[in-house]
PAPA-507539 format. One record per atom (N, C-alpha, C, O): chain; residue number from 0; atom name; y, x, z; residue in three letters. Coordinates in steps of 0.1 Angstrom, whole numbers. Layout:
<recs>
A	NUM	CA	Y	X	Z	ALA;
...
</recs>
This chain:
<recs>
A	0	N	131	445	-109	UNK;
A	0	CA	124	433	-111	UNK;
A	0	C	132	420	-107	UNK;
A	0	O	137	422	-96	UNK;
A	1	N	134	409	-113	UNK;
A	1	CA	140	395	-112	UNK;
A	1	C	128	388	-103	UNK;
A	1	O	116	390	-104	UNK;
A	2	N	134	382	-95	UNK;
A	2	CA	130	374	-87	UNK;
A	2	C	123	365	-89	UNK;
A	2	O	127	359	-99	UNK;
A	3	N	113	361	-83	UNK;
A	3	CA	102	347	-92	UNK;
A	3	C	105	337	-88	UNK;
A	3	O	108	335	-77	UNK;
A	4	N	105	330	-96	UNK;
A	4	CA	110	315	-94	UNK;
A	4	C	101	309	-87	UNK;
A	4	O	91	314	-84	UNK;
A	5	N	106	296	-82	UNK;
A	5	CA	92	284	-75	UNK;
A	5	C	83	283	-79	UNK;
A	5	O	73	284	-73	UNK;
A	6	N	84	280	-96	UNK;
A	6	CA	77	279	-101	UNK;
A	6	C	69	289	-105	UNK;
A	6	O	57	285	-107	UNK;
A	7	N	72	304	-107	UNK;
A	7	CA	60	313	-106	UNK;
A	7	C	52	312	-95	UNK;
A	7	O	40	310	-94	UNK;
A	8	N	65	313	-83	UNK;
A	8	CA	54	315	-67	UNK;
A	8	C	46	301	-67	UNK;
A	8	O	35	302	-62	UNK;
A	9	N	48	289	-72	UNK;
A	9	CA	35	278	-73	UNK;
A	9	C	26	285	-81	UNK;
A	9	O	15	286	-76	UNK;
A	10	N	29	289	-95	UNK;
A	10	CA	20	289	-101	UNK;
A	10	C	11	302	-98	UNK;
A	10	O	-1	300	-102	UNK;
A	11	N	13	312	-91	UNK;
A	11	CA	6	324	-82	UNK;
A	11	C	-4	319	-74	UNK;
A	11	O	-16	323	-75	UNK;
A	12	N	6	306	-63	UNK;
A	12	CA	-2	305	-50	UNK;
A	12	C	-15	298	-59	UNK;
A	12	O	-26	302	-57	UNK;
A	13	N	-11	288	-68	UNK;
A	13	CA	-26	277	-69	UNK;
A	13	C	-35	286	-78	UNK;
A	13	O	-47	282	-79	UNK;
A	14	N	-31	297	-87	UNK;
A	14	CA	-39	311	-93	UNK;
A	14	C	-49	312	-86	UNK;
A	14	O	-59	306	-87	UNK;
A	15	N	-47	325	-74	UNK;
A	15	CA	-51	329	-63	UNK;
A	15	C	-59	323	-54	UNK;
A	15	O	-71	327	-51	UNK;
A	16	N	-52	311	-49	UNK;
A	16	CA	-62	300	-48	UNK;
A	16	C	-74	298	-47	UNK;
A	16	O	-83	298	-38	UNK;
A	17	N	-75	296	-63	UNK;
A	17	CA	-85	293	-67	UNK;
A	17	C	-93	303	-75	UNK;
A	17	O	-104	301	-81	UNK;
A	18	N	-86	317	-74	UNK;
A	18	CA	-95	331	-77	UNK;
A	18	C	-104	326	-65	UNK;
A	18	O	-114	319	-67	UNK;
A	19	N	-99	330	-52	UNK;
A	19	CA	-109	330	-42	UNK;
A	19	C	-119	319	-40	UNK;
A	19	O	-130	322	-35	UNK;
A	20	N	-117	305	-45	UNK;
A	20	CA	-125	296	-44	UNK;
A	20	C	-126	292	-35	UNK;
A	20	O	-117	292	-27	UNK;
A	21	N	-143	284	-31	UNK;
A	21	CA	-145	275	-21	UNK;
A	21	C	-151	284	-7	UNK;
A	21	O	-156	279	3	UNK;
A	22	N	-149	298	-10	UNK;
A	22	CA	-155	302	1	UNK;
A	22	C	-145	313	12	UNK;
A	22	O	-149	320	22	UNK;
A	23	N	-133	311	6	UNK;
A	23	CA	-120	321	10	UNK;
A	23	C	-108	311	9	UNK;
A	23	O	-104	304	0	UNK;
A	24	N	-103	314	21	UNK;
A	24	CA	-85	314	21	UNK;
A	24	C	-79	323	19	UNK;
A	24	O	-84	335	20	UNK;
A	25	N	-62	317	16	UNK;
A	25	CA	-54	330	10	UNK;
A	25	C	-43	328	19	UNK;
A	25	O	-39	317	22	UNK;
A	26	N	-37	343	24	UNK;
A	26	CA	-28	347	29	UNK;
A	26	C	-17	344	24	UNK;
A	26	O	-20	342	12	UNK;
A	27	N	-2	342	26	UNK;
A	27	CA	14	345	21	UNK;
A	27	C	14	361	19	UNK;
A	27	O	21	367	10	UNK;
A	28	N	9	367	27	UNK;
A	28	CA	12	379	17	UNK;
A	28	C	4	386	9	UNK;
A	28	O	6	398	4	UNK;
A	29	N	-5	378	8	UNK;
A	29	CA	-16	380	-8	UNK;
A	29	C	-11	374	-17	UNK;
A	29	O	-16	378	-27	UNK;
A	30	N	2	362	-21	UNK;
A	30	CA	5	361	-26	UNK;
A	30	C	20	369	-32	UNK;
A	30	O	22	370	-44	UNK;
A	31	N	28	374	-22	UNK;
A	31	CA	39	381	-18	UNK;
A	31	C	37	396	-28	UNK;
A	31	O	44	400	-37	UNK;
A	32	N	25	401	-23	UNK;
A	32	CA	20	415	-29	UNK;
A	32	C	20	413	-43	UNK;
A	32	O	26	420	-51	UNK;
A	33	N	10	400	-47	UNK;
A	33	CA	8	398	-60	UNK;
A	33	C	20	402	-68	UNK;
A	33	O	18	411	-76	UNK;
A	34	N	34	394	-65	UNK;
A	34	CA	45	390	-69	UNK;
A	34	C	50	407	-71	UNK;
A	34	O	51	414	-81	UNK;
A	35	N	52	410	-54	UNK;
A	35	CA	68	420	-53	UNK;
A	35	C	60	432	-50	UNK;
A	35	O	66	440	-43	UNK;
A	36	N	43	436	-54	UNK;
A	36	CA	41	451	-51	UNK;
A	36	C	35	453	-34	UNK;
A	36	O	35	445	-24	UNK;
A	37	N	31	462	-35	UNK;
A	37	CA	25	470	-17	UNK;
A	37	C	41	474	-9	UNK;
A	37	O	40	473	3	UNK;
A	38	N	52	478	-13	UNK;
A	38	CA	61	483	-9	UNK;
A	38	C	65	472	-3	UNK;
A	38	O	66	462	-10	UNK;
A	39	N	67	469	13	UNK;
A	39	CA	76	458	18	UNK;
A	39	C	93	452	12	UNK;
A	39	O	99	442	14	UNK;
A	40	N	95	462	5	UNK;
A	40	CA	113	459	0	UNK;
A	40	C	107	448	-12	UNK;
A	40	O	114	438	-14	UNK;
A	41	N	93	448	-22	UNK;
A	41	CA	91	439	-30	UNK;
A	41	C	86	425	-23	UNK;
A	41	O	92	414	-25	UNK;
A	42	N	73	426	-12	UNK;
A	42	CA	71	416	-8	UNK;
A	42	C	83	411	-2	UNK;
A	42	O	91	405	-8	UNK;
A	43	N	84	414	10	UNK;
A	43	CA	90	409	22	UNK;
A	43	C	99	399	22	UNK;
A	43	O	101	390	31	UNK;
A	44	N	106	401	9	UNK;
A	44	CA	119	389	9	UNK;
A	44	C	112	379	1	UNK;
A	44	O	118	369	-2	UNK;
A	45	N	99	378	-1	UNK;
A	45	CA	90	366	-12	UNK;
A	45	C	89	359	-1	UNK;
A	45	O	91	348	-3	UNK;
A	46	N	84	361	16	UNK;
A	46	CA	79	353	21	UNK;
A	46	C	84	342	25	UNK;
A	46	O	76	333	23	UNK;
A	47	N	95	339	32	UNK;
A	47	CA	95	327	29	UNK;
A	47	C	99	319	17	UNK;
A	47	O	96	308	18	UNK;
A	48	N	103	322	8	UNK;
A	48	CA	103	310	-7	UNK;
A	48	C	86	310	-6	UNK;
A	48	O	79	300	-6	UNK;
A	49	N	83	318	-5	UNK;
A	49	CA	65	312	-4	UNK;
A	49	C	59	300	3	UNK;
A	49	O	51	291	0	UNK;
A	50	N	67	302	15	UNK;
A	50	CA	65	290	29	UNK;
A	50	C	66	280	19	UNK;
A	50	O	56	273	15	UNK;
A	51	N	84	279	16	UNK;
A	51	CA	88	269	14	UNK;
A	51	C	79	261	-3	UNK;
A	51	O	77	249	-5	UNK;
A	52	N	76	270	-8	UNK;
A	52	CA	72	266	-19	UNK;
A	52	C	57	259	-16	UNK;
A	52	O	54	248	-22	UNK;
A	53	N	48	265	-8	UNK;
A	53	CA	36	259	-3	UNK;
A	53	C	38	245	7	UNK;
A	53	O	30	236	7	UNK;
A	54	N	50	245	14	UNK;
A	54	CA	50	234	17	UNK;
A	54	C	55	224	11	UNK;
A	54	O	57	213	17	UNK;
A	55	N	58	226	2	UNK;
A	55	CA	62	217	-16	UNK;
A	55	C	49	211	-18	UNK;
A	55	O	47	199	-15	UNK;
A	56	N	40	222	-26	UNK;
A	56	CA	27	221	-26	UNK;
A	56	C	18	213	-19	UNK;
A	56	O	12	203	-25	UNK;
A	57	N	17	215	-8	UNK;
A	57	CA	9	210	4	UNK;
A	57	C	12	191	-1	UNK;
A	57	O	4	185	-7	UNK;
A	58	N	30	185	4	UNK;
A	58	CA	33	176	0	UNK;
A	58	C	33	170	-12	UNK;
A	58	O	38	159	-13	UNK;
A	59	N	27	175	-24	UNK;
A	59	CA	25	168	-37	UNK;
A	59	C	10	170	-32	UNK;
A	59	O	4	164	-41	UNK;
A	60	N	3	174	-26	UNK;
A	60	CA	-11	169	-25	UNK;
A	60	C	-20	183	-34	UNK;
A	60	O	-32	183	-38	UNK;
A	61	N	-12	192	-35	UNK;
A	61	CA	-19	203	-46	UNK;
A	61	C	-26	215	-39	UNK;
A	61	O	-36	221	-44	UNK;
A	62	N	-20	218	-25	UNK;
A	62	CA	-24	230	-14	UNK;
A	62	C	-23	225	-2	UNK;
A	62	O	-15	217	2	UNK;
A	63	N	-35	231	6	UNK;
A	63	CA	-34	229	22	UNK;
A	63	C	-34	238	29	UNK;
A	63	O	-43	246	28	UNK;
A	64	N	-25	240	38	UNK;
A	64	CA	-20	247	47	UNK;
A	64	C	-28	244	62	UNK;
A	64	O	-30	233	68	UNK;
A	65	N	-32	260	66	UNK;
A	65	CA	-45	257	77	UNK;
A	65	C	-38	266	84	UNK;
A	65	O	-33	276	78	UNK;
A	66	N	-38	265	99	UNK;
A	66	CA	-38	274	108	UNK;
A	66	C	-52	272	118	UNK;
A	66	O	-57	261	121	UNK;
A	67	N	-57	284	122	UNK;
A	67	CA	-67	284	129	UNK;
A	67	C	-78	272	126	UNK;
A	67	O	-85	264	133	UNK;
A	68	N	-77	275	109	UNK;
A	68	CA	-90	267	103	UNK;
A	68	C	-86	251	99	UNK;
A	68	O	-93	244	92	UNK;
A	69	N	-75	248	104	UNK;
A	69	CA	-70	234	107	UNK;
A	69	C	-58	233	97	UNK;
A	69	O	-51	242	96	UNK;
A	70	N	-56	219	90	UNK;
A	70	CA	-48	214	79	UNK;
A	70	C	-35	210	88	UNK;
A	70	O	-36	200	94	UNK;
A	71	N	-22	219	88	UNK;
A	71	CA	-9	218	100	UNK;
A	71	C	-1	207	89	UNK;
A	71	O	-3	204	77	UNK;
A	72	N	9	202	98	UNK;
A	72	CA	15	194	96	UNK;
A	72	C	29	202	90	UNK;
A	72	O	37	208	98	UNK;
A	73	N	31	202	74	UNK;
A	73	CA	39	208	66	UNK;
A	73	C	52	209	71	UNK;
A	73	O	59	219	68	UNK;
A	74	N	57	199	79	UNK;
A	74	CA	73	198	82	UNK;
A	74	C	72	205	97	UNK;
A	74	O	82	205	104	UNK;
A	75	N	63	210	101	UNK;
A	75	CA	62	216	119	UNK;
A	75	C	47	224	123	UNK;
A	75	O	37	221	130	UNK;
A	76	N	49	237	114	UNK;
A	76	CA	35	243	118	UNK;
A	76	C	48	259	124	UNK;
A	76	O	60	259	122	UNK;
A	77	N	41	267	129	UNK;
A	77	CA	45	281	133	UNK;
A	77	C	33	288	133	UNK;
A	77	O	21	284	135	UNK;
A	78	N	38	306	129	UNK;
A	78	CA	31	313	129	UNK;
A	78	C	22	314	116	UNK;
A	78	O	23	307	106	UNK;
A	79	N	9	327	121	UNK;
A	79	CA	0	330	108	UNK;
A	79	C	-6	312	101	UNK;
A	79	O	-8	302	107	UNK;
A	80	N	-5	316	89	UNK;
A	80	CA	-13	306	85	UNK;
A	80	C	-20	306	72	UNK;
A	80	O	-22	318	69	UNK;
A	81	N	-23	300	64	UNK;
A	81	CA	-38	302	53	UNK;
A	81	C	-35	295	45	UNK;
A	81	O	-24	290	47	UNK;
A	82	N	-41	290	32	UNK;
A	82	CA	-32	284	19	UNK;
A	82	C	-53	284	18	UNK;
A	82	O	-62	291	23	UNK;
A	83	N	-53	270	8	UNK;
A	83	CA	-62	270	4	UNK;
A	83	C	-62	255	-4	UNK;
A	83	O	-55	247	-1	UNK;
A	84	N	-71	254	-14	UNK;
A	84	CA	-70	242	-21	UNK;
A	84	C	-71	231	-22	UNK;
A	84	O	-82	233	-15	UNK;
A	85	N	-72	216	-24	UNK;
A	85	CA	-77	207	-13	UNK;
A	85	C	-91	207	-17	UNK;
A	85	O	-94	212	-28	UNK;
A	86	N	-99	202	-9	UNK;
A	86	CA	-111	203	-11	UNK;
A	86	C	-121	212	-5	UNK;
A	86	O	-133	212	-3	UNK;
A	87	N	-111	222	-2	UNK;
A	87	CA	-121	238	1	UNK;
A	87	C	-123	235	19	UNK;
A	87	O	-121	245	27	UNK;
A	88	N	-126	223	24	UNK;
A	88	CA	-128	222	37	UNK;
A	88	C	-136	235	42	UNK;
A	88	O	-132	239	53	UNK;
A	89	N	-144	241	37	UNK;
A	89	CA	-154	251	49	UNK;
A	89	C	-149	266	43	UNK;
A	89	O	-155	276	46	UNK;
A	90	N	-139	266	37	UNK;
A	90	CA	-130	277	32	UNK;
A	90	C	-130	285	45	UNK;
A	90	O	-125	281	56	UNK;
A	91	N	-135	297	43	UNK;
A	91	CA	-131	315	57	UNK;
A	91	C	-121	319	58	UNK;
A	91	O	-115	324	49	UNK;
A	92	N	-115	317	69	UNK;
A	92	CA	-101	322	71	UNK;
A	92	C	-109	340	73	UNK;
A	92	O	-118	343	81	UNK;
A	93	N	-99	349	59	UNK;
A	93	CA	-99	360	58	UNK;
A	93	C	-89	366	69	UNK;
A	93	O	-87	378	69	UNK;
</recs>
């Protein structure tokens, strides 16, 4: 398998997204799986171009990035965090 471009992993993350809607957030490795399979040799190396690509995203105003429910600051967040679309304020961290 060839590697996904930005532009797939964008076009995945805002997919997914908004599969789940206004009542769910999405994981990096719900998008990762999507991409590279259940086997970690497919995901694992997606995750960060995911980071990076979501906080692409986040900065054009298209995805928000939540840790512990909360919209982090794209250039300085750490750790788990959640992907969700703007608008979806009362969105469940799964």
């Amino acid at each position: 398998m060839t590697r996904p471009t930005d532009e797939d992993l964008a076009e995945t993350i805002l997919r997914l997204a908004a599969e789940r809607g206004d009542e769910r957030t999405l994981g990096p490795m719900d998008v990762a799986r999507a991409l590279g399979g259940d086997h970690p040799d497919g995901w694992g190396p997606l995750m960060q171009p995911i980071r990076r690509v979501a906080v692409q995203l986040m900065k054009d105003g298209r995805l928000v990035i939540t840790r512990k429910g909360r919209p982090v600051d794209p250039d300085d967040f750490r750790g788990v965090y959640r992907l969700r679309l703007p608008g979806q304020e009362g969105a469940e961290q799964d």
